[in-house]
N, CA, C and O atoms as a GROMACS GRO file, in nm:
protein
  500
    1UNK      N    1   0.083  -0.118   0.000
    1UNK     CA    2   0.000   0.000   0.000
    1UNK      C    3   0.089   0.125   0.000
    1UNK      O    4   0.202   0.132   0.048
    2UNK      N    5   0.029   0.212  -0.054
    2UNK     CA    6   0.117   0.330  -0.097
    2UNK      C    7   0.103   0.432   0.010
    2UNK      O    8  -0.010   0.440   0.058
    3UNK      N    9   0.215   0.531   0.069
    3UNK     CA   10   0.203   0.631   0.222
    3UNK      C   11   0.213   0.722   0.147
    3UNK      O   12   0.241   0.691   0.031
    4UNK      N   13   0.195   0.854   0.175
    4UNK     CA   14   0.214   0.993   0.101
    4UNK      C   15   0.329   1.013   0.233
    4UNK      O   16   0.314   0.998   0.354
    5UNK      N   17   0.447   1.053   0.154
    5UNK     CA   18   0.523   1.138   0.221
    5UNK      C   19   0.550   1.282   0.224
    5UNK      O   20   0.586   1.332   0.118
    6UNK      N   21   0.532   1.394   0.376
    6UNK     CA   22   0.524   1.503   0.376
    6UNK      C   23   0.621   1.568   0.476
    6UNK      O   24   0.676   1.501   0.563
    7UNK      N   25   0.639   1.679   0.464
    7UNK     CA   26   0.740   1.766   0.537
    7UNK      C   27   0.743   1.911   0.526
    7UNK      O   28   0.744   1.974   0.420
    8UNK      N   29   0.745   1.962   0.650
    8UNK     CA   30   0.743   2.087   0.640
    8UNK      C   31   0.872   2.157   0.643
    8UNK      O   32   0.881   2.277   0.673
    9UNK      N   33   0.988   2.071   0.607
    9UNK     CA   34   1.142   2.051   0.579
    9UNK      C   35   1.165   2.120   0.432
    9UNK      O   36   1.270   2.177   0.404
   10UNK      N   37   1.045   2.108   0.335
   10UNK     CA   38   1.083   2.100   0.212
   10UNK      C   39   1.006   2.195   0.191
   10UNK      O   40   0.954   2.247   0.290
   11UNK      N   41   0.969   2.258   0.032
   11UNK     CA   42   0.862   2.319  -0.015
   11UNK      C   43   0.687   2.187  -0.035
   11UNK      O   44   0.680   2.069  -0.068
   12UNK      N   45   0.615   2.255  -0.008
   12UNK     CA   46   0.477   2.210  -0.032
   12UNK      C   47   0.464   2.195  -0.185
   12UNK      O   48   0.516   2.259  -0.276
   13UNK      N   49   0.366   2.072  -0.186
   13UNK     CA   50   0.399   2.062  -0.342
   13UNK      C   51   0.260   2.156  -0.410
   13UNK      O   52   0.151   2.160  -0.353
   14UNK      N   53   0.288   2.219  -0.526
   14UNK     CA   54   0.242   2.325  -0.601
   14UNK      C   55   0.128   2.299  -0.686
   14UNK      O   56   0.108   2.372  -0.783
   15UNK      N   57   0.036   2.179  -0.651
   15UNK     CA   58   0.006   2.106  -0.750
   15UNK      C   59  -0.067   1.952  -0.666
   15UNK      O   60  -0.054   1.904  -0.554
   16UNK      N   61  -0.139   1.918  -0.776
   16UNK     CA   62  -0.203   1.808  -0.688
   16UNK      C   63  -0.134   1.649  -0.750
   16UNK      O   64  -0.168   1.560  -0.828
   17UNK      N   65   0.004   1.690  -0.640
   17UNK     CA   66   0.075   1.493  -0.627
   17UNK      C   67   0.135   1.522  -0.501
   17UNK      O   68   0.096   1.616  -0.433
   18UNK      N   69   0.216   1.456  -0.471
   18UNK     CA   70   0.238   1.428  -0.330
   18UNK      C   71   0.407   1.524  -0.316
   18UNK      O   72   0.435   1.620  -0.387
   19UNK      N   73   0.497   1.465  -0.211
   19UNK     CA   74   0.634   1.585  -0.207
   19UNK      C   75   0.697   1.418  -0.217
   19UNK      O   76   0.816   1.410  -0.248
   20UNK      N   77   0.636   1.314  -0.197
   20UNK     CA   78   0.723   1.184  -0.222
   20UNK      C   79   0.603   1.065  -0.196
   20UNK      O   80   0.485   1.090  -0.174
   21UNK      N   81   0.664   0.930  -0.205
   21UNK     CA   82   0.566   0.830  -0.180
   21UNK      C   83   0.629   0.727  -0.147
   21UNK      O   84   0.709   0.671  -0.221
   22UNK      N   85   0.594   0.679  -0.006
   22UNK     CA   86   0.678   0.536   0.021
   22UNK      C   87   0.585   0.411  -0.068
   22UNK      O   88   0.466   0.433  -0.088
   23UNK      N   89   0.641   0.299  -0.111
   23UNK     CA   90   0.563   0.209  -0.135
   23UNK      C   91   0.653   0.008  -0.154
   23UNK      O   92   0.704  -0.061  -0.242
   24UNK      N   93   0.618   0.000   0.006
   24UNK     CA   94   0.700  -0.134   0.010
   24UNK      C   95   0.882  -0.048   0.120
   24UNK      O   96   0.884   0.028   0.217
   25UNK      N   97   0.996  -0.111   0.039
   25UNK     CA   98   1.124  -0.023   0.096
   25UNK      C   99   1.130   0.063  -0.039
   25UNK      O  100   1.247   0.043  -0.071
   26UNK      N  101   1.076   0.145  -0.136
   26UNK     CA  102   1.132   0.226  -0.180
   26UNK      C  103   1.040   0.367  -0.139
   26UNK      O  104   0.935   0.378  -0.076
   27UNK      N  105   1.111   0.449  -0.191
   27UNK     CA  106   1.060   0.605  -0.156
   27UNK      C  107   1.112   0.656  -0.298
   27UNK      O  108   1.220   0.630  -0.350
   28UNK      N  109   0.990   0.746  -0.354
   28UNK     CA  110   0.985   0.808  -0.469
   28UNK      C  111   0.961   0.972  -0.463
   28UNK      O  112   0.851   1.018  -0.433
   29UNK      N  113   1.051   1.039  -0.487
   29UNK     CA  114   1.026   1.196  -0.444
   29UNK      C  115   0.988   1.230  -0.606
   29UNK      O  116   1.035   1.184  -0.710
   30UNK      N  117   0.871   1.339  -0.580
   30UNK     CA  118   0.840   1.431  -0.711
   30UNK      C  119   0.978   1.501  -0.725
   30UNK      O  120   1.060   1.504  -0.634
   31UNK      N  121   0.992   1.542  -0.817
   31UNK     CA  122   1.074   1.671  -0.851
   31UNK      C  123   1.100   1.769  -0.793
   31UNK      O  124   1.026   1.865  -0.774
   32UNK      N  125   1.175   1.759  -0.769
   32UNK     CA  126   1.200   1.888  -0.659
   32UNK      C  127   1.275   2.041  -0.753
   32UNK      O  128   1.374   2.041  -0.827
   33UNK      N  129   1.189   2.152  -0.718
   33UNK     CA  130   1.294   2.283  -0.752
   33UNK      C  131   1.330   2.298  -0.663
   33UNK      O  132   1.316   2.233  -0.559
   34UNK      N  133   1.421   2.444  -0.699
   34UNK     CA  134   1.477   2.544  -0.643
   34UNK      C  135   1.380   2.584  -0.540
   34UNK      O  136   1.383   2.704  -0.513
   35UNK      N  137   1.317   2.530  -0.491
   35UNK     CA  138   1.229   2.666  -0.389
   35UNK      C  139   1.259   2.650  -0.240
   35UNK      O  140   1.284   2.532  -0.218
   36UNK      N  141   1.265   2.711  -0.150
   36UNK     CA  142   1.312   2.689  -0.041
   36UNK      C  143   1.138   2.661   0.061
   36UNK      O  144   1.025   2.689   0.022
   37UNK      N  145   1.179   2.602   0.192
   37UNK     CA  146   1.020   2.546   0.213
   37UNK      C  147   0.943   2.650   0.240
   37UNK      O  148   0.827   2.621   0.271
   38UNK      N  149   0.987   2.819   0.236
   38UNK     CA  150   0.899   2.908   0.264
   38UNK      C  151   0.808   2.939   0.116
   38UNK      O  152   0.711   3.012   0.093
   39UNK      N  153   0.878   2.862   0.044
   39UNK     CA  154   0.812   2.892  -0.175
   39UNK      C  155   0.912   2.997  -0.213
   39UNK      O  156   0.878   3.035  -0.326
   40UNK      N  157   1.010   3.058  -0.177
   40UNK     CA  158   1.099   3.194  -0.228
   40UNK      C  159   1.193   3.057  -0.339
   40UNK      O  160   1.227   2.948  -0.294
   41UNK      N  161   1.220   3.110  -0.508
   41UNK     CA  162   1.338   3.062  -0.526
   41UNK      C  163   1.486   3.090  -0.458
   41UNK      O  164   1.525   3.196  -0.408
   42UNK      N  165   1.541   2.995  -0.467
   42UNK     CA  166   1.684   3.004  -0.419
   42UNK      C  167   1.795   3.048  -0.501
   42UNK      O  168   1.886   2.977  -0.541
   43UNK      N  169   1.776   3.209  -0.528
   43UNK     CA  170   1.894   3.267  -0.608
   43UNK      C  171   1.862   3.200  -0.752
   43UNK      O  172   1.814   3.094  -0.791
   44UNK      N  173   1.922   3.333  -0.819
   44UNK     CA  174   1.911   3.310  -0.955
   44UNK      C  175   2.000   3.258  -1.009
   44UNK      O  176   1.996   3.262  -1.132
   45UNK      N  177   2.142   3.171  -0.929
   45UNK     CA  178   2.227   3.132  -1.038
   45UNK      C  179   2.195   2.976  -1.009
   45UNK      O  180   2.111   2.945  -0.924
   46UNK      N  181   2.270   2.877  -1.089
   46UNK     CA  182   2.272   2.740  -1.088
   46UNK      C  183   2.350   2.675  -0.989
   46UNK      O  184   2.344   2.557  -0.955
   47UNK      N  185   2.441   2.784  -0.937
   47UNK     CA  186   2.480   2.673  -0.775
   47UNK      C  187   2.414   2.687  -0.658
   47UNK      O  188   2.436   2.605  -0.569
   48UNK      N  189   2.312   2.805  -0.636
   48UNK     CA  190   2.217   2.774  -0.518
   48UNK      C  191   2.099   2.734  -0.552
   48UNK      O  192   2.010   2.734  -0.467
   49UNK      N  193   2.078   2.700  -0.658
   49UNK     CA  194   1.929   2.642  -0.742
   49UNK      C  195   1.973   2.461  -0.679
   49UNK      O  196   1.914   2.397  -0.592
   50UNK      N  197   2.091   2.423  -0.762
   50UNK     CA  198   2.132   2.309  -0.723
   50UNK      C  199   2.133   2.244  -0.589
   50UNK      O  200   2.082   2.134  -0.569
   51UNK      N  201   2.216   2.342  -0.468
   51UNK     CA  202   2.206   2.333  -0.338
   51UNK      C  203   2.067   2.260  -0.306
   51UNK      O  204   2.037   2.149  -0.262
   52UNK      N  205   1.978   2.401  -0.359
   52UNK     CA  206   1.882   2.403  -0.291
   52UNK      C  207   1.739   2.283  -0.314
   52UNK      O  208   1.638   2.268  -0.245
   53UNK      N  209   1.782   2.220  -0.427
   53UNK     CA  210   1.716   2.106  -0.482
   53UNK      C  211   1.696   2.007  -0.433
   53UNK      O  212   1.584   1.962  -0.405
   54UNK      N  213   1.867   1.920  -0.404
   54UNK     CA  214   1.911   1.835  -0.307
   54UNK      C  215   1.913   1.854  -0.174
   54UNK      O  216   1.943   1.751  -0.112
   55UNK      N  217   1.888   1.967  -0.095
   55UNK     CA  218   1.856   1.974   0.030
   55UNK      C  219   1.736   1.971   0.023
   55UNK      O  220   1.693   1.918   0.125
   56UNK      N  221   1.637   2.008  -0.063
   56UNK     CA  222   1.494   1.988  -0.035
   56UNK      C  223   1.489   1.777  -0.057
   56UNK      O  224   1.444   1.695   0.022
   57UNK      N  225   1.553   1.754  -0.187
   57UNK     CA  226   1.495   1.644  -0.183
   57UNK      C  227   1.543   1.556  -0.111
   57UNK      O  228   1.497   1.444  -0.129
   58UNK      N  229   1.676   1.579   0.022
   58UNK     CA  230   1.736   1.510   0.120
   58UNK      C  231   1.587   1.498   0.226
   58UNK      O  232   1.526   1.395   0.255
   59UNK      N  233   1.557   1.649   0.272
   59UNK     CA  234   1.477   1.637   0.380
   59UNK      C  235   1.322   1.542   0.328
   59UNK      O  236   1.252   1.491   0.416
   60UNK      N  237   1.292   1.533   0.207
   60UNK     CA  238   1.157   1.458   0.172
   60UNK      C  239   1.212   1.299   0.218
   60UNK      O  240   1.128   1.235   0.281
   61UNK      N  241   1.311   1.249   0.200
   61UNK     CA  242   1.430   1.110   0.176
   61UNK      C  243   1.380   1.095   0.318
   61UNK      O  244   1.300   1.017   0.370
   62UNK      N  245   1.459   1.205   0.369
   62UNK     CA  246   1.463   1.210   0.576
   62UNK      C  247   1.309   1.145   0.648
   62UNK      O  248   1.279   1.055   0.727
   63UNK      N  249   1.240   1.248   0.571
   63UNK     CA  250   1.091   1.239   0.633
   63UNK      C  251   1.001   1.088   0.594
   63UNK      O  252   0.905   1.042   0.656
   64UNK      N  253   1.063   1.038   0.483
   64UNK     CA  254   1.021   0.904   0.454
   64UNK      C  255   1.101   0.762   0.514
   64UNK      O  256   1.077   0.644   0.488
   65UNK      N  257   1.197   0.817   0.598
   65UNK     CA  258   1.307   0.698   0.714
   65UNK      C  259   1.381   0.666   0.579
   65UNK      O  260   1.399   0.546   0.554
   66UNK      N  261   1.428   0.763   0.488
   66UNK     CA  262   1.571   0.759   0.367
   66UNK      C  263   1.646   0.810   0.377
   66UNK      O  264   1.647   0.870   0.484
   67UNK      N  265   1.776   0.834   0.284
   67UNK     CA  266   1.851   0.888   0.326
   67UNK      C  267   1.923   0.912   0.156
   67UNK      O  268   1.899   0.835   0.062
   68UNK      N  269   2.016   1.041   0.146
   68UNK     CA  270   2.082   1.072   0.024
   68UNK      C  271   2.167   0.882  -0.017
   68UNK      O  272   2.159   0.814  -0.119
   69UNK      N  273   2.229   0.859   0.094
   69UNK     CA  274   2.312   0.713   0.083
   69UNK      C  275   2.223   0.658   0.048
   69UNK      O  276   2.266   0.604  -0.054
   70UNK      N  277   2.101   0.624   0.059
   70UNK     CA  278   2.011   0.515  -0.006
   70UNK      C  279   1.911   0.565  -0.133
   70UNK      O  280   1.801   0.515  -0.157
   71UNK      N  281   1.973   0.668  -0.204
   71UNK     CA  282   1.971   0.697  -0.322
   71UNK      C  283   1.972   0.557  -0.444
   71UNK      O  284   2.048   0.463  -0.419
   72UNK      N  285   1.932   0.554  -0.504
   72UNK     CA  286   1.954   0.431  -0.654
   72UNK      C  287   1.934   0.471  -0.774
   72UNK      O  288   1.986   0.409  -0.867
   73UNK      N  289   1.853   0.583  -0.796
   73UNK     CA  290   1.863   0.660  -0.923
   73UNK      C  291   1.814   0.786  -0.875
   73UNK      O  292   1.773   0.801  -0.760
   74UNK      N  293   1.820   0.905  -0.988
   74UNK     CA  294   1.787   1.006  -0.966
   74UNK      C  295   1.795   1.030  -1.152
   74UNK      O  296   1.883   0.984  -1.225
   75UNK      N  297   1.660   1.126  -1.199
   75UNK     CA  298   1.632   1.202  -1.269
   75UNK      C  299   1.713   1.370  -1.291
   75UNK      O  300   1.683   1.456  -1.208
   76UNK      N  301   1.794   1.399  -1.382
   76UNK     CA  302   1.826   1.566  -1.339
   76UNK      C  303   1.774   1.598  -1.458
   76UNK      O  304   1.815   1.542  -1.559
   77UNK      N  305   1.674   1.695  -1.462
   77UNK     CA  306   1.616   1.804  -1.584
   77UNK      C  307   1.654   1.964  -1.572
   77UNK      O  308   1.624   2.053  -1.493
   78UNK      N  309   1.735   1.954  -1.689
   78UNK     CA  310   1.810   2.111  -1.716
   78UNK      C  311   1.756   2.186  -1.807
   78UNK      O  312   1.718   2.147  -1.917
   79UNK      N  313   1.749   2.328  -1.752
   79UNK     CA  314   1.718   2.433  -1.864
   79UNK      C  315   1.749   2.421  -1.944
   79UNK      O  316   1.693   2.415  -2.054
   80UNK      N  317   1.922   2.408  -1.890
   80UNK     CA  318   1.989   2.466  -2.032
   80UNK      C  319   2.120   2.366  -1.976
   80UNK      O  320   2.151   2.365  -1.857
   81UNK      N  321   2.195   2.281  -2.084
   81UNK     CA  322   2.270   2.174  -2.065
   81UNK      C  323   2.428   2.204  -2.035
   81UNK      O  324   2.515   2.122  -2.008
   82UNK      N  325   2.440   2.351  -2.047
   82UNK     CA  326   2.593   2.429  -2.032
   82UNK      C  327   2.598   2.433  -1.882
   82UNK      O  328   2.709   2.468  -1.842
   83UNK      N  329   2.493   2.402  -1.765
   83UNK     CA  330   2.508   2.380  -1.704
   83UNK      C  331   2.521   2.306  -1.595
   83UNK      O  332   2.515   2.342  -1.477
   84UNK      N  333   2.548   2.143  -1.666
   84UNK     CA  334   2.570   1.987  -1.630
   84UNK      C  335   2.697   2.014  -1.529
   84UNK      O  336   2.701   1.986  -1.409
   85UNK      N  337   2.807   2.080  -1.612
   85UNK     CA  338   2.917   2.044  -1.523
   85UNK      C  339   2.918   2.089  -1.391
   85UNK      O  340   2.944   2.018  -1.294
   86UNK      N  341   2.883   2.237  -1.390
   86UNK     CA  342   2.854   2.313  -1.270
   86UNK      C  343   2.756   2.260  -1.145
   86UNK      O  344   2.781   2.284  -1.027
   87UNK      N  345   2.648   2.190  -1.187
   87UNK     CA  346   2.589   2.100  -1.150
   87UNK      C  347   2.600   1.969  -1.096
   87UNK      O  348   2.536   1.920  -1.003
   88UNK      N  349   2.698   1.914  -1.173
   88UNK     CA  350   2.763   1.792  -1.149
   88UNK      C  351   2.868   1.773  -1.025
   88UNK      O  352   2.874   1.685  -0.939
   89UNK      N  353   2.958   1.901  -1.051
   89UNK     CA  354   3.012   1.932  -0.920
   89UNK      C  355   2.959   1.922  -0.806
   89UNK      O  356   3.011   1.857  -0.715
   90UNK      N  357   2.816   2.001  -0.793
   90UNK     CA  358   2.806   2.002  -0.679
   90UNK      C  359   2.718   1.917  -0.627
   90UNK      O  360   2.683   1.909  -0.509
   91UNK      N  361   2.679   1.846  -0.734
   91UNK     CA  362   2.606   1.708  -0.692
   91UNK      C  363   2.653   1.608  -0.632
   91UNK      O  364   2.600   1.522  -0.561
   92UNK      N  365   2.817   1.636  -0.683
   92UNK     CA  366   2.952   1.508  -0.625
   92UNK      C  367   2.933   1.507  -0.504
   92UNK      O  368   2.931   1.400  -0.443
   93UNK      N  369   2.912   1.638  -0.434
   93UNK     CA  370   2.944   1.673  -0.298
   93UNK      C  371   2.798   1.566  -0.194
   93UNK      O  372   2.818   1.472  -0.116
   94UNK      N  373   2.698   1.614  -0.226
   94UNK     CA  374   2.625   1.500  -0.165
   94UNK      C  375   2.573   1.357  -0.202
   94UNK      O  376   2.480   1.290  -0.156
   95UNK      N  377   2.689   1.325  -0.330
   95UNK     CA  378   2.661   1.164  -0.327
   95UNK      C  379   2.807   1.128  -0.342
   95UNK      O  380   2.852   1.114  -0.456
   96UNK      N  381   2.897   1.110  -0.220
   96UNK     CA  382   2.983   1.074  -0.218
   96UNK      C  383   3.032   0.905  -0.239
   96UNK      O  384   3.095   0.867  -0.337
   97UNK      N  385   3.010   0.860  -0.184
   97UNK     CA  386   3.077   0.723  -0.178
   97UNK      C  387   2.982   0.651  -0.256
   97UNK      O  388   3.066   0.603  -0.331
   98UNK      N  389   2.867   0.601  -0.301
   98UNK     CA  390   2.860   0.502  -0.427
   98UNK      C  391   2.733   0.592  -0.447
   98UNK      O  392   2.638   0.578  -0.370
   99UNK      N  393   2.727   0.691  -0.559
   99UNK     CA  394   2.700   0.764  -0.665
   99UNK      C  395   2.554   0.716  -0.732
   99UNK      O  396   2.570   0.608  -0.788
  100UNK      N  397   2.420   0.763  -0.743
  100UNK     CA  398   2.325   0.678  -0.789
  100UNK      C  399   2.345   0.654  -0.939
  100UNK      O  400   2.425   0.716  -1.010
  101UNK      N  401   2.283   0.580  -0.970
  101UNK     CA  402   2.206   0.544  -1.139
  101UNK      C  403   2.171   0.735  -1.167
  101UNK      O  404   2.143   0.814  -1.077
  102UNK      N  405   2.181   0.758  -1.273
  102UNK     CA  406   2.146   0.896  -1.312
  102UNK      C  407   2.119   0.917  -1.493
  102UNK      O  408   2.192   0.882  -1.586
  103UNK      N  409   2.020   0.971  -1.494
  103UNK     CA  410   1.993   1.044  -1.634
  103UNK      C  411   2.039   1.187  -1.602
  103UNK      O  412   2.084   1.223  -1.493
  104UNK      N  413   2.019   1.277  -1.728
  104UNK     CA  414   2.021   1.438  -1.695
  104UNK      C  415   2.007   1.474  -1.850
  104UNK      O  416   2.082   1.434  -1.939
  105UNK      N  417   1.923   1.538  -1.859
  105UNK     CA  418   1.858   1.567  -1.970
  105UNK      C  419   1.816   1.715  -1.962
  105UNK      O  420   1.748   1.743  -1.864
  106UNK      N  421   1.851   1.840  -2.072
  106UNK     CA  422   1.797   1.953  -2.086
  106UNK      C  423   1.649   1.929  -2.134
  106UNK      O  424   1.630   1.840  -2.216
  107UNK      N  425   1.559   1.992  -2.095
  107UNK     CA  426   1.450   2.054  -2.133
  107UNK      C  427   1.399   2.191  -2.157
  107UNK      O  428   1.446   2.287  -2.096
  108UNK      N  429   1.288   2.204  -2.260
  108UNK     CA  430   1.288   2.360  -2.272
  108UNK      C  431   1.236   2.456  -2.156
  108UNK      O  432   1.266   2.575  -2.148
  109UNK      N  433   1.156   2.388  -2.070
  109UNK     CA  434   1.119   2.496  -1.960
  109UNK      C  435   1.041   2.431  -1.850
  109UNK      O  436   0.929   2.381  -1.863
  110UNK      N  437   1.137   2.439  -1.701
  110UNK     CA  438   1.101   2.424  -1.615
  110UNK      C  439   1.004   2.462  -1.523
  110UNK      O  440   0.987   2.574  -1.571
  111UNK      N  441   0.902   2.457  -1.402
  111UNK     CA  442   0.804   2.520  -1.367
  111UNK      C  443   0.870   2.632  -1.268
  111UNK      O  444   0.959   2.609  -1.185
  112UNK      N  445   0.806   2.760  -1.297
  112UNK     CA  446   0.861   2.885  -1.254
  112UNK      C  447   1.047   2.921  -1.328
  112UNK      O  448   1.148   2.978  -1.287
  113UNK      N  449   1.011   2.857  -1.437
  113UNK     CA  450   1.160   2.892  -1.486
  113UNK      C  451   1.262   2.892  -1.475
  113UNK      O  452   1.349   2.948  -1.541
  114UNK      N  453   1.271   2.784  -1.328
  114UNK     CA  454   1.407   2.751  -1.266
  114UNK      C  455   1.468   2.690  -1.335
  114UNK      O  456   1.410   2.633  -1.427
  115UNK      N  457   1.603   2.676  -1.321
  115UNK     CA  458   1.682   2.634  -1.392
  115UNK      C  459   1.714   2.441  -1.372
  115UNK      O  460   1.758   2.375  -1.466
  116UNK      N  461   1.690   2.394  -1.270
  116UNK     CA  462   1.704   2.267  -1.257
  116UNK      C  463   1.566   2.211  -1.145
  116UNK      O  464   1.511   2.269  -1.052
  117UNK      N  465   1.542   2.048  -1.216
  117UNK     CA  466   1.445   1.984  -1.114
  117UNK      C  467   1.536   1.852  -1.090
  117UNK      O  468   1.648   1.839  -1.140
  118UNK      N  469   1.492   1.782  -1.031
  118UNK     CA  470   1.561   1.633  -0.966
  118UNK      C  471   1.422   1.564  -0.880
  118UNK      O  472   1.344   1.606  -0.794
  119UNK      N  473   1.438   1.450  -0.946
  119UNK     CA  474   1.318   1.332  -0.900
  119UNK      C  475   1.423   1.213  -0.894
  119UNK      O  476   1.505   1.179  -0.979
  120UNK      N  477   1.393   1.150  -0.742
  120UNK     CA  478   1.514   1.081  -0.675
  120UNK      C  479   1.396   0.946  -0.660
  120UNK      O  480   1.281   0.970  -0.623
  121UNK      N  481   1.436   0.816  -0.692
  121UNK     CA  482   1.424   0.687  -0.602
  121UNK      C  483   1.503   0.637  -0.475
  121UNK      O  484   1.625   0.630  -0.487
  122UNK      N  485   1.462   0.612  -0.387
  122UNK     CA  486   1.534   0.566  -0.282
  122UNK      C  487   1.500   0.401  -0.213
  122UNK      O  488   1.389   0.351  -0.198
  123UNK      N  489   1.589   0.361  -0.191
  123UNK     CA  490   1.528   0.250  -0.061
  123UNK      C  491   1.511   0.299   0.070
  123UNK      O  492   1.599   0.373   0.115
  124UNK      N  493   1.414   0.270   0.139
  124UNK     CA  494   1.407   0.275   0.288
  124UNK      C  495   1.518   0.219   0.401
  124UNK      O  496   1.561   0.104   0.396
  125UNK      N  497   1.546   0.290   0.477
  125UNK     CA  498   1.641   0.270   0.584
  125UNK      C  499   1.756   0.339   0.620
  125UNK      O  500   1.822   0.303   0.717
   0.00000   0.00000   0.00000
């Protein structure tokens, strides 16, 4: 049976789906932007957009008993693809030691025009 996972850690989701979903040991987070959990974007450039993505979609992980380490894939959708590397960097930083499964794909336009989203699978524990 499927749990809705929620947190007042993250932004509220904008829209009618959930901020994640446990079902069995995995945990499935929507997409996460740039928005910080008050709804303000997080700076207009691509390294606090980034930050601020993966700390939202850490605390949804948190709130579902996950964790960034029990990561297994992750989705990255880019504005604009000149900014993979910059991105990539600082993605290194919170998946250190065994790195998920990953796509990353530009698209033409993100919601509120941010520059990056990320939709993470996880296992529980």
């Amino acid at each position: 049976m499927k749990k809705q996972v929620k947190t007042t850690n993250a932004p509220a989701a904008i829209g009618p789906y959930s901020q994640g979903i446990e079902i069995g040991n995995l945990v499935f987070t929507s997409g996460q932007i740039p928005l910080t959990p008050a709804g303000n974007i997080a700076g207009p450039n691509i390294e606090d957009q980034v930050r601020q993505v993966l700390k939202n979609s850490e605390q949804v992980l948190l709130a579902a008993g996950s964790s960034l380490d029990n990561v297994v894939k992750t989705t990255v959708f880019l504005a604009d693809m000149n900014d993979f590397a910059v991105m990539n960097n600082i993605y290194a930083e919170f998946f250190k030691a065994v790195p998920p499964a990953r796509s990353a794909v530009q698209v033409s336009r993100l919601p509120k025009d941010v520059k990056i989203e990320i939709e993470m699978i996880a296992l529980k524990g």
